[in-house]
N, C-alpha and C positions, 0 to 999 in steps of 0.2 A: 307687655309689661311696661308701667311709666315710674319713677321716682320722682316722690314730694317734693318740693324744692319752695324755702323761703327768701326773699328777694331780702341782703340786707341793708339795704337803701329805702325802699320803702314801703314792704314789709307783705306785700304783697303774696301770696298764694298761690301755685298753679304746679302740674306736673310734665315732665319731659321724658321721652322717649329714653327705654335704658340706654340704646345704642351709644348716649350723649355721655353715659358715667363717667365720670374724670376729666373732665372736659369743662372748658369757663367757656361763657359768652353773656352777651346782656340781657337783660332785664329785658321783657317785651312795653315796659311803662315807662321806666325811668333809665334806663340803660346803663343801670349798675352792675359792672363786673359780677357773674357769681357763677361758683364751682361747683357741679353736679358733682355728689357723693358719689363713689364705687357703689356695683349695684348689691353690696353682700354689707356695706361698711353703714355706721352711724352714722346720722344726719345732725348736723348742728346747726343748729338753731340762734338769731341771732337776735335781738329785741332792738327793734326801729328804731327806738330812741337813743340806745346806745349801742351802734355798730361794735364796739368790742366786748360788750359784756353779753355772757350767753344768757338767754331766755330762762325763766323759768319754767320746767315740766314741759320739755319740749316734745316727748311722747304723745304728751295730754294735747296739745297743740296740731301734732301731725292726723293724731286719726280721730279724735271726737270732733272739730272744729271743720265747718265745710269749708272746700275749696272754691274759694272766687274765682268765675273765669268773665273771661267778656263773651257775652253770646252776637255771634256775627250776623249781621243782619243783612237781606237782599238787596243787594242796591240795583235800581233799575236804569240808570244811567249808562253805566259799566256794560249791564249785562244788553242792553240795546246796541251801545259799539261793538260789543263780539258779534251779537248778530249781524249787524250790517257789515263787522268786515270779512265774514264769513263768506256772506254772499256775493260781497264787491268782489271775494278772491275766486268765486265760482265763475261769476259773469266773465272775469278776466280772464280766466283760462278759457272759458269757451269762445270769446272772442281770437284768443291768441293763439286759438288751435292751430290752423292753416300753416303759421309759423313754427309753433312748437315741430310739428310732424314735418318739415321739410328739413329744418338747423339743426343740429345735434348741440351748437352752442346756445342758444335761445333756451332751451330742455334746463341746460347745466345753469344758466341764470336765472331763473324764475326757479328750479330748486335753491339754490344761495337767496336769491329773495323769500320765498316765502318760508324756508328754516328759520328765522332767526323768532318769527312772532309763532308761530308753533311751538316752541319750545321753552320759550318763554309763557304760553298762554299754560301747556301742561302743568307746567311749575305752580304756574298760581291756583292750579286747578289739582294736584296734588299734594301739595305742601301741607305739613298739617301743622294746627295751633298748639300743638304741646312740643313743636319744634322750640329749640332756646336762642336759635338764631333764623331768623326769617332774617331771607335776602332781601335786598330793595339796593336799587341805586345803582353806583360804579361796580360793585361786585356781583349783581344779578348780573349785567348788561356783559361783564368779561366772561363768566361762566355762560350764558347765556350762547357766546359764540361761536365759544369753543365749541360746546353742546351742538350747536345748529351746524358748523363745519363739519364735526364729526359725523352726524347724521347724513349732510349731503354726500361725503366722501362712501359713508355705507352705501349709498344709490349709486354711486360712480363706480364701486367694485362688483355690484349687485349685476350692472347694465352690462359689466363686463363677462361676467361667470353665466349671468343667463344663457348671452348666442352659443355657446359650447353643451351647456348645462342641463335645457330642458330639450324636451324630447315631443311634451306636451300629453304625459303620464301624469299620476295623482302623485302614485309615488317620488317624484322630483324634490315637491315641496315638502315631504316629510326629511328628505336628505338636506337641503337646501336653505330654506326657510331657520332651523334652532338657530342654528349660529350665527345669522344677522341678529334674530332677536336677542340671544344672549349678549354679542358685544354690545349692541344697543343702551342694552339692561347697566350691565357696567360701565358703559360712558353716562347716562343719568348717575349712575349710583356715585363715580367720580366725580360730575362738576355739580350736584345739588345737593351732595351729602342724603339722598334716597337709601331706604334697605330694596336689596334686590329684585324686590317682589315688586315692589314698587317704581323701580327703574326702568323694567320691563314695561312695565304698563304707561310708564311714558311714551317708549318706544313705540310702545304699540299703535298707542296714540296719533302720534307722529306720522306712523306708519301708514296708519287707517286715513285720516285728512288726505294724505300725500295721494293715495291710490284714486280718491275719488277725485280730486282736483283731476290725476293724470285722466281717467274717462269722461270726465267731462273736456278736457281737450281733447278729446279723439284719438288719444295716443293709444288705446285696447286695454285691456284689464291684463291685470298680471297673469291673473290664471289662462288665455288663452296664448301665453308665449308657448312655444314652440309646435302650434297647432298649425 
C-alpha cells in the first residue's frame, strides 16, 4: 500500500510507502520538508503558489490527475564499475587464497573489507523510489558501517557455532541457518529503514556474494562443514 503525497514546495506529485505515515522527510526534487498523512487520515493539500492556503478540490487533485514520477533510466557507466569490481573482488580472493586458508586474521580482514561495499551496493539495489528519504552521503556511509560491522560480526559468531554445530547432516542448516538470516533481516530493517521482507533479502544478498568470494578462495563451501 503507498499514500499520495503532495510536495508543498513545489508541488510535485509522487507516493510513499505507508510504513513512512506520520513521518516528515524531503522532498526527492526540491527537499522541502513534508509530512506523510496517517494511513486512515485526510490528506491536505497544499497549492504551490501559496504554501498556506489549501488547494482547491484536493480530492479531484489526488485521484483523477496522474501521478509524475521520474522514470530511472540505465546508466551504463555505473553498471560497468560493479561489474569490474565484482570481478577485481573474485580475482582477489583467488589470488589471496593461500593466505586466507593458512591466517584466521587475513579471513577476519578481507570480510571488514569487502562488507562495507556489499552493503552498500544492496542498498542501492534494494531501495525503492517511493522511499521519501533516499539516503546518500554522510548518513548512507554511517549506516552503511554499522550494517557491514554488523554483518562481519554475524561471520564471526557463525565461524564460531559452526566447529561445535555441524555434524555435516542437512538437517544442521534448517536448525542453524533462520536465525542468522533473521538477525541479518533486522540489522538491514534497522540501519536502511527496509520492511522485513526486504531486510532479509539484503541479507541474503550479503550472504550469497560472501559464500562464493569464500570458494573461490579455496576456503570450501559452507555446506561441506562438518563433513
Amino acid at each position: 500500500m503507498s499514500i499520495p503525497v503532495i510536495c508543498p514546495g513545489c508541488g510535485a506529485r509522487f507516493r510513499v510507502s505507508d510504513r513512512f505515515a506520520g513521518q516528515s522527510g524531503g522532498c526527492p526534487k526540491c527537499k522541502t520538508t513534508i509530512r506523510v498523512p496517517p494511513k486512515r487520515g485526510n490528506v491536505k493539500v497544499h497549492d504551490p503558489q501559496h504554501p498556506g492556503r489549501a488547494a482547491q478540490k484536493p480530492q479531484a487533485d489526488l485521484t483523477l490527475r496522474p501521478i509524475s514520477r521520474v522514470n530511472v533510466r540505465f546508466a551504463l557507466a555505473p553498471a560497468l564499475g560493479m561489474v569490474a569490481a565484482t570481478l577485481t573482488a573474485f580475482v582477489a580472493a583467488w589470488l589471496a587464497g593461500p593466505s586466507l586458508r593458512e591466517y584466521w586474521l587475513a579471513r577476519a580482514g578481507a570480510v571488514l573489507l569487502i562488507s562495507p561495499p556489499l552493503a552498500m551496493a544492496g542498498y542501492l539495489l534494494l531501495h525503492s523510489d517511493e522511499d521519501i528519504v533516499i539516503l546518500s552521503g554522510r548518513p548512507l556511509a554511517i549506516r552503511t558501517a554499522i550494517c557491514s560491522a554488523s554483518y562481519a560480526a554475524l561471520w564471526a559468531v557463525f565461524g564460531h557455532v559452526s566447529t561445535s554445530a555441524f555434524t555435516g547432516e542437512i538437517w544442521n542448516w534448517f536448525v542453524v541457518a533462520p536465525p542468522f538470516v533473521i538477525t541479518g533481516g533486522l540489522v538491514a530493517l534497522a540501519c536502511y529503514d527496509f520492511d522485513f521482507g526486504t531486510g532479509c533479502l539484503h541479507y541474503s544478498f550479503y550472504l550469497l556474494v560472501t559464500i562464493l568470494l569464500r570458494g573461490c578462495a579455496g576456503l570450501g563451501w559452507l555446506w561441506q562443514l562438518g563433513q
